[in-house]
N, C-alpha and C positions, 0 to 999 in steps of 0.2 A: 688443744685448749681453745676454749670458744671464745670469741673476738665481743668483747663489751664496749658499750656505750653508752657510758663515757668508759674509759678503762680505769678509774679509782672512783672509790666511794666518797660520795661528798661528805663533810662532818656533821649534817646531819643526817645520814643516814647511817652514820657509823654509831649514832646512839639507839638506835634499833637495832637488838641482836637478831631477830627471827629477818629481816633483809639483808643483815650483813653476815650471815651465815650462810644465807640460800647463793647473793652473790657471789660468796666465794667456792660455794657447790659448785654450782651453775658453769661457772667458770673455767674450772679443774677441772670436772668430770666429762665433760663435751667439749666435740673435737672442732676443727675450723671449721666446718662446714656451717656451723650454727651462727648466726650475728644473734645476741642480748642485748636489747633497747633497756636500763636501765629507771626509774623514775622519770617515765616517757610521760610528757602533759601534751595536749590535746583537747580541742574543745568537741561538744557533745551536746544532744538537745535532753534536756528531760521529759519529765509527764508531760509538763505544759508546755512543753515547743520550746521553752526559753532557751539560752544558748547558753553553756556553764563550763566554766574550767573542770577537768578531772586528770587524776592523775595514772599509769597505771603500770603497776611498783614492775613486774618484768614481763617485756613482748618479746618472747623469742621465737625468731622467724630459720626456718628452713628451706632449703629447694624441694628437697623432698617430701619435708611433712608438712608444710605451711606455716602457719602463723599460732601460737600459743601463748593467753594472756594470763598469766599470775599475781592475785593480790593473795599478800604474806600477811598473816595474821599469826601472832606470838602471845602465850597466856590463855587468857580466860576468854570464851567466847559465848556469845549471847545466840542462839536458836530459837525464835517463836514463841520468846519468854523465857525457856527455859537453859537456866546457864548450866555450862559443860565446862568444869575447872580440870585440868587435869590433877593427879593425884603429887604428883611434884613439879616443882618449876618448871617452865616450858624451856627443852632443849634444841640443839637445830633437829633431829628426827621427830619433836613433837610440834614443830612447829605447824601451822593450819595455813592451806592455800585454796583458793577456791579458784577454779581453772576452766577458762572460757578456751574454745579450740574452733578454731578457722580452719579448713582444708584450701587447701591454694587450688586446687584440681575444681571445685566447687562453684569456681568464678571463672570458668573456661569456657 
């Protein structure tokens, strides 16, 4: 079981299904080697340099594979204008992740 942080879901994230679904994937299905940074905040510059809170819903770090950032999105999603509903309610396998990937080896 993989080691989360925090180890419970806050109540608000417990009213989002599509993160409290993946949380408890996440969790289950990977073994200790994994640590799960949960609703990990951080600050971040944007376009204009300013300095901005972000949040960033699971960084699950590795020895081996490195670092992997997932922001959960549940439902309806918006592409380039064009909206992509699915055909029934969003379940945790239809849930949407868009996944940033850090190689630890990269920064050596």
């Amino acid at each position: 079981m993989a080691r989360m942080i925090p180890a419970t879901l806050s109540l608000k994230t417990e009213s989002r299904g599509a993160e409290e679904n993946l949380f408890h994937a996440l969790r289950d299905s990977l073994d200790n080697s994994y640590t799960i940074f949960h609703s990990f905040d951080l600050l971040a510059r944007n376009l204009q340099r300013s300095i901005i809170d972000v949040e960033i819903d699971f960084l699950i770090f590795s020895h081996k594979q490195g670092l992997l950032s997932l922001e959960v999105k549940g439902g309806i999603i918006k592409h380039d204008g064009a909206i992509q509903a699915p055909s029934t309610p969003p379940s945790p396998a239809r849930s949407f992740c868009c996944i940033y990937c850090i190689k630890i080896s990269e920064f050596k």
